[in-house]
C-alpha positions, -999 to +999 in steps of 0.1 A: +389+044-025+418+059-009+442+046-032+420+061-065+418+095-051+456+097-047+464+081-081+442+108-100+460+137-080+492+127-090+482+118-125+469+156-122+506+165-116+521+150-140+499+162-171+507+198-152+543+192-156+535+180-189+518+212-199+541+236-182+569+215-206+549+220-237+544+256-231+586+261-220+602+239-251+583+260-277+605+288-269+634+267-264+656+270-301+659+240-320+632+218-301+610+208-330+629+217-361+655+187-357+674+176-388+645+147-397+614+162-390+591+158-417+578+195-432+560+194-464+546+229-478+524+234-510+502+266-520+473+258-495+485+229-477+515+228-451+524+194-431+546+188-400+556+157-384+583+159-357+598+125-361+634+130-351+621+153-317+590+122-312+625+095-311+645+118-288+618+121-265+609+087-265+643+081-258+648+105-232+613+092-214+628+061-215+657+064-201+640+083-170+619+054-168+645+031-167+659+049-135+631+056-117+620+021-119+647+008-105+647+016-071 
């Protein structure tokens, strides 16, 4: 039971990380509107898709991953 209690704080952690992140790369310029990014805007109906920023991060997740993993 140990072992559960400890994996749920540190998954706790990291979504707080996560959050704090989210919050911080909204006011960072450029993070979002990336040449490829998907913005579609009609009279009453406006569509976003961040498809370039979703392969960066994925990319950049990755990567981090890759590292940590290989201790």
């Amino acid at each position: 039971m140990g072992e559960i209690g400890k994996t749920i704080i540190i998954a706790g952690i990291i979504l707080i990380v996560i959050g704090i992140l989210v919050m911080v790369a909204g006011k960072v310029p450029g993070v979002g509107r990336l040449p490829g990014d998907i913005f579609i805007k009609k009279e009453n109906f406006s569509f976003y898709f961040p498809l370039t920023t979703c392969i960066l991060l994925s990319i950049i997740i990755s990567i981090v991953m890759y590292f940590w993993g290989k201790k």
